[in-house]
DODO-331604 format. One record per residue (C-alpha): residue in three letters; chain; z, y, x. Coordinates in pm, whole numbers. Each point is the difference from the previous one (the first is absolute). Example, Ala and Ser with C-alpha at 12.3 -4.5 7.8 and 13.67 -1.06 7.14 Angstrom:
2
[site 'ALA'; 'A'; [780; -450; 1230]],
[site 'SER'; 'A'; [-66; 344; 137]],
This chain:
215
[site 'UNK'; 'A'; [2091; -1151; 7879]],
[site 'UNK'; 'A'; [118; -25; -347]],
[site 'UNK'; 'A'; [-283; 220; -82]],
[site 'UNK'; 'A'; [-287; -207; 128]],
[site 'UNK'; 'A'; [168; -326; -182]],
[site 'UNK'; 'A'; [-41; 223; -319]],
[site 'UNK'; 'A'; [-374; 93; 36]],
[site 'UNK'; 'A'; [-71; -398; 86]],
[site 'UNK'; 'A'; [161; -119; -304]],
[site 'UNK'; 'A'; [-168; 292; -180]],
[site 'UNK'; 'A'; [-323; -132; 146]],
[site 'UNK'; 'A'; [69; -368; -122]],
[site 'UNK'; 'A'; [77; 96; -355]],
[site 'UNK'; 'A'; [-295; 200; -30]],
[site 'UNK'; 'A'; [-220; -283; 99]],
[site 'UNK'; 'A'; [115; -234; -185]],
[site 'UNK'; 'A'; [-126; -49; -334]],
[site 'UNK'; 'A'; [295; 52; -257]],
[site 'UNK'; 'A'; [110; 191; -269]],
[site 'UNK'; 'A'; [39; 361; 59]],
[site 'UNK'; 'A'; [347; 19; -190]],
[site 'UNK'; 'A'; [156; -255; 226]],
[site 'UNK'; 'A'; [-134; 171; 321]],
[site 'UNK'; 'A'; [186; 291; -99]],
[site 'UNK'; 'A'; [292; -159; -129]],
[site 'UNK'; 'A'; [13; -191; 396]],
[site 'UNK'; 'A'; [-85; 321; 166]],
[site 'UNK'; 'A'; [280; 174; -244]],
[site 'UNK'; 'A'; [259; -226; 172]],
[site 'UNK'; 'A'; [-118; 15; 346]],
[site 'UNK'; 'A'; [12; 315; 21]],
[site 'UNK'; 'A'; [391; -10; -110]],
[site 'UNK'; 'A'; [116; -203; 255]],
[site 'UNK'; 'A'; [-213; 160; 290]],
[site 'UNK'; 'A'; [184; 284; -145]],
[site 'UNK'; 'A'; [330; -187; -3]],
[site 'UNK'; 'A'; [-32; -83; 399]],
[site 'UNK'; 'A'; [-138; 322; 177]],
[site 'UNK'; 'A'; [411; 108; 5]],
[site 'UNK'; 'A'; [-2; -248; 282]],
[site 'UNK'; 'A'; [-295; 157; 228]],
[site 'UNK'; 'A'; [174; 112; 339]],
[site 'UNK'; 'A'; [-187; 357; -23]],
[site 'UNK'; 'A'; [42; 220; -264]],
[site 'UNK'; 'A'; [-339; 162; 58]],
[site 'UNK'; 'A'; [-118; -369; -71]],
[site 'UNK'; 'A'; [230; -6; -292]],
[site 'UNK'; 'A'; [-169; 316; -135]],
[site 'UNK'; 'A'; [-355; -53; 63]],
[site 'UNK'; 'A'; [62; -357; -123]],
[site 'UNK'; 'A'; [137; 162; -320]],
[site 'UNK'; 'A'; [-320; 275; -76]],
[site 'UNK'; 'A'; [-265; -328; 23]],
[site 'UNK'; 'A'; [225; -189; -275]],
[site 'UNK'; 'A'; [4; 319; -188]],
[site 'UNK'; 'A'; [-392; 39; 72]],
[site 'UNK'; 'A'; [-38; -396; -123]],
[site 'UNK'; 'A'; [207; 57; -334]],
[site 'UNK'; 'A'; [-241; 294; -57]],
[site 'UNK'; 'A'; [-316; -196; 36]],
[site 'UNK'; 'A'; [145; -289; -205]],
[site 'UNK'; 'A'; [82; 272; -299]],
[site 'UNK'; 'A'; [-348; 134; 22]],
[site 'UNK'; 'A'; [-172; -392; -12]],
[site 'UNK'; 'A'; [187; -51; -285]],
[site 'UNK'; 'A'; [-86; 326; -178]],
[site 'UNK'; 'A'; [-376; -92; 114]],
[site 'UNK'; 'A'; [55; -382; -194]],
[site 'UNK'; 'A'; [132; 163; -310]],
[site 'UNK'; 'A'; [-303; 271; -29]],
[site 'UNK'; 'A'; [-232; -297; 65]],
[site 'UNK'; 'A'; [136; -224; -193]],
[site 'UNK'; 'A'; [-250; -218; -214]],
[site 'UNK'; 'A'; [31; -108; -406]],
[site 'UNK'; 'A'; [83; -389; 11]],
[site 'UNK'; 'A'; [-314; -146; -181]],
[site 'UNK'; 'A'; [0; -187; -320]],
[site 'UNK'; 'A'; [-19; -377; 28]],
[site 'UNK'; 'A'; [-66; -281; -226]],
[site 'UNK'; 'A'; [99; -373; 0]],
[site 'UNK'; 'A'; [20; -165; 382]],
[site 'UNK'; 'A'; [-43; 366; 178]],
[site 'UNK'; 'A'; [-375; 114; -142]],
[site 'UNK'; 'A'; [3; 356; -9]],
[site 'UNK'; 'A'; [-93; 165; -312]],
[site 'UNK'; 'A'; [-223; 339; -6]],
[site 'UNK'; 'A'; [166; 303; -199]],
[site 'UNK'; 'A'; [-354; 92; -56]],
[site 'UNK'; 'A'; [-47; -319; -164]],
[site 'UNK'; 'A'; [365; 78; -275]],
[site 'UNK'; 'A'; [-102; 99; -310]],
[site 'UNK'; 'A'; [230; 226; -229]],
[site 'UNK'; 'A'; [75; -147; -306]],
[site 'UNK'; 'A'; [-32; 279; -246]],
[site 'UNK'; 'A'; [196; -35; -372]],
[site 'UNK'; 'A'; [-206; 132; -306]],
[site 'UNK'; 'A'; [160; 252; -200]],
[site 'UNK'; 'A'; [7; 63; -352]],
[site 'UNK'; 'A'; [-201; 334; -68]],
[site 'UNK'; 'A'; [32; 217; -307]],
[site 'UNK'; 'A'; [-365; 36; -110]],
[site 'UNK'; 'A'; [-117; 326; -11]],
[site 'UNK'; 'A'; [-5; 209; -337]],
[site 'UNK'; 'A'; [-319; 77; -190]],
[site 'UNK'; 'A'; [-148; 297; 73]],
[site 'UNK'; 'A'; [-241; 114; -304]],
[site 'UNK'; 'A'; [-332; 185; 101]],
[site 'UNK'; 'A'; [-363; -56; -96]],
[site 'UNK'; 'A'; [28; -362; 62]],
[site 'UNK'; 'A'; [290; -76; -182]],
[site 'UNK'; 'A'; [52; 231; -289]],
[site 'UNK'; 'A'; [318; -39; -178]],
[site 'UNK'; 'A'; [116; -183; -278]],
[site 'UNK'; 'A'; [-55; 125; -346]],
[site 'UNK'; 'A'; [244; 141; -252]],
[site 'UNK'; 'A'; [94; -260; -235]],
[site 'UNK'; 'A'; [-140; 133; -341]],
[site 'UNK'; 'A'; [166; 157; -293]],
[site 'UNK'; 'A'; [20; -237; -298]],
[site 'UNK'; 'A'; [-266; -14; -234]],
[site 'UNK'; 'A'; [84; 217; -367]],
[site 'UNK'; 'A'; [-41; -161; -271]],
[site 'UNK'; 'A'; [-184; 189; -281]],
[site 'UNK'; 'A'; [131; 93; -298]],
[site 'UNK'; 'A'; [-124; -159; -274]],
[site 'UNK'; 'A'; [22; 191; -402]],
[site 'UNK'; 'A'; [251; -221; -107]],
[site 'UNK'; 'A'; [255; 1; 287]],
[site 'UNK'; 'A'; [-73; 431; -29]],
[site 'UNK'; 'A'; [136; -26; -349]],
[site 'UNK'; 'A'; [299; -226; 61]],
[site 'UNK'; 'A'; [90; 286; 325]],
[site 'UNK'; 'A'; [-46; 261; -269]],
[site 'UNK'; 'A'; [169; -175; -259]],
[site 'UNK'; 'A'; [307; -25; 277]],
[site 'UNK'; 'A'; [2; 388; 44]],
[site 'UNK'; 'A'; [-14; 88; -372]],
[site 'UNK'; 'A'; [322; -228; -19]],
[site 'UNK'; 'A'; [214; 201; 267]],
[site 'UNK'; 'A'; [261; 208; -111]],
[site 'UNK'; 'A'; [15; 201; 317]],
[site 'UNK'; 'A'; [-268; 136; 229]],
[site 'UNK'; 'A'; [216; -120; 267]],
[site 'UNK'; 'A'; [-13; -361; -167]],
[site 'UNK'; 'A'; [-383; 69; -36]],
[site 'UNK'; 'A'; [-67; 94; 381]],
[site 'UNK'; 'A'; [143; -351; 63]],
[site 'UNK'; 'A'; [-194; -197; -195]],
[site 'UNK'; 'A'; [-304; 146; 171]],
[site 'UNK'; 'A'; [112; -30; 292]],
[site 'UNK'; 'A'; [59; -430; -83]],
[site 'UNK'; 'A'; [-373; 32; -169]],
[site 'UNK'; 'A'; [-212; 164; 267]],
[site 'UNK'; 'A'; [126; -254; 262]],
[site 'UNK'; 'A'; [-312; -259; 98]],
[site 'UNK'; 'A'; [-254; 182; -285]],
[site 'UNK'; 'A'; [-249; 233; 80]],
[site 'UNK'; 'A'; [-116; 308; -299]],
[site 'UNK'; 'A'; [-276; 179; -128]],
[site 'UNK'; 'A'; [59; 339; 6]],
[site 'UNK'; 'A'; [-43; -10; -368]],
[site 'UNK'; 'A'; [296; -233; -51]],
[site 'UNK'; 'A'; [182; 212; 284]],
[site 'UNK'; 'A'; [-65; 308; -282]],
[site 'UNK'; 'A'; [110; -229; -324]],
[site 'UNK'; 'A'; [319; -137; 204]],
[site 'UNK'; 'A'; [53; 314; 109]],
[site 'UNK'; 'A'; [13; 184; -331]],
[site 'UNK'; 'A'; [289; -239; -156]],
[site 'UNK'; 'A'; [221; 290; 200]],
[site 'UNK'; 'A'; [114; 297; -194]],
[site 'UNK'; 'A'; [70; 269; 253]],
[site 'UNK'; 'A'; [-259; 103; 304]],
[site 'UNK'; 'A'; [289; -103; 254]],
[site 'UNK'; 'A'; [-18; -365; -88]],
[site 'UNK'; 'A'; [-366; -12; -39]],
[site 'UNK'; 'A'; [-45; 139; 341]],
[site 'UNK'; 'A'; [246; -311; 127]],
[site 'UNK'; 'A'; [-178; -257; -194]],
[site 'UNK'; 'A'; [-331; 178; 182]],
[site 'UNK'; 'A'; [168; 6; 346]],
[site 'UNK'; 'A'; [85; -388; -50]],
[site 'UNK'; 'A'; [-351; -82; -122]],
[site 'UNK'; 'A'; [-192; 118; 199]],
[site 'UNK'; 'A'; [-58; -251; 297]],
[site 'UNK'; 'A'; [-107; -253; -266]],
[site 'UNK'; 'A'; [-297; 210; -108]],
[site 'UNK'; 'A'; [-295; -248; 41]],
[site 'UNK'; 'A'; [-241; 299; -85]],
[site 'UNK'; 'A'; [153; 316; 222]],
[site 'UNK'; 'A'; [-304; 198; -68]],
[site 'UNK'; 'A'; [101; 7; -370]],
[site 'UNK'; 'A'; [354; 117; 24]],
[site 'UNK'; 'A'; [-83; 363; -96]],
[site 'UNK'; 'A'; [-1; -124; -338]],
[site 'UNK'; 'A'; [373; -80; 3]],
[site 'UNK'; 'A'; [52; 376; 14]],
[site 'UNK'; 'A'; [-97; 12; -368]],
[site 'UNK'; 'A'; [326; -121; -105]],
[site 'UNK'; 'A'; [212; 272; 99]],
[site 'UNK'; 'A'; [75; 326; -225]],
[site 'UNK'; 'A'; [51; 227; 198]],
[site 'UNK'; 'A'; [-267; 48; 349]],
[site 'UNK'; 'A'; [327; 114; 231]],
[site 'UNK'; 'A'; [75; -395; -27]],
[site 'UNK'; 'A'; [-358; -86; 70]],
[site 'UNK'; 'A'; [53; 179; 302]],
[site 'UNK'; 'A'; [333; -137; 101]],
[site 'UNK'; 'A'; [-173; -366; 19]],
[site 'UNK'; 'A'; [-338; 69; 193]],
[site 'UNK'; 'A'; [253; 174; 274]],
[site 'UNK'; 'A'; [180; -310; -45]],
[site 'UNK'; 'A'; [-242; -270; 48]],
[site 'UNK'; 'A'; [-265; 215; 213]],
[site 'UNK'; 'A'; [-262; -68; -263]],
């Protein structure tokens, strides 16, 4: 008897058009007391069947409600007074970023930049020669002489005939080979430095210098 009660208020809930979550919250408690009166059934073989169909009922409640939960639909987006919005329709808003720009790359488009060029020698001239000479002639030391060339030759480019004259204010083959050695990357006239070989005395220090300067 209880039994039949249950299936026509099972029957009723169903048909009625409610919220699924109640239902099974109403069936939930139903079910309890049903449970909570079959001690008073006269049979016991009542008692137990009664028993198995609650037991049946909780199990088809669990499985609706595992059903609801795998079927369960995304609440929609909605605007002012209800009007649902599209997610197709939501744009991402995307940030810039800062981006390092990429490094030049050199290649028969872009050839690279140029060396920055040497400075410009000055020649010369007859009168500043004779003042560098002058200098030399006035050194008491070859040591104190090497100097002094080395101050002169900075910024002033040479004949290899002045190279020879300033090279011959030297006493000893050592120092003149020195003196060479320091004036020679201010030749203006390279293919003419075989005459600054003529001022040595002895051809061993002729040699010495060519192996020195490659030339």
């Amino acid at each position: 008897m209880v039994w039949i009660l249950l299936l026509g208020w099972l029957g009723a809930a169903g048909a009625a058009d409610r919220d699924p979550t109640v239902v099974r919250g109403e069936l939930r408690a139903e079910l309890q007391a049903i449970e909570s009166l079959l001690d008073d059934a006269d049979s016991a073989a009542v008692r137990a069947e009664l028993h198995r169909k609650v037991d049946r009922a909780n199990a088809l409640l669990g499985e609706l409600e595992r059903q609801s939960v795998g079927t369960a639909q995304p609440t929609p987006l909605s605007g002012p007074g209800g009007t649902p919005i599209s997610t197709s329709a939501v744009t991402p808003t995307v940030t810039p970023t800062a981006t390092t720009p990429p490094a030049k790359v050199y290649g028969p488009e872009l050839p690279p930049p140029l060396p920055a060029a040497a400075p410009e020698l000055l020649r010369c001239a007859p009168a500043r020669l004779d003042q560098i000479a002058s200098s030399l002639r006035e050194a008491r030391f070859n040591s104190e002489k090497q100097e002094r060339l080395a101050d002169a030759v900075k910024g002033t480019s040479f004949t290899a005939e002045q190279a020879t004259y300033l090279m011959a204010q030297f006493d000893f083959g050592s120092d003149q080979i020195e003196a060479g050695v320091r004036l020679y990357p201010h030749i203006s006239d390279p293919e003419n430095w075989f005459r600054v070989y003529e001022v040595f005395t002895f051809k061993n220090d002729a040699r010495r210098l060519r192996e020195k300067v490659g030339r």
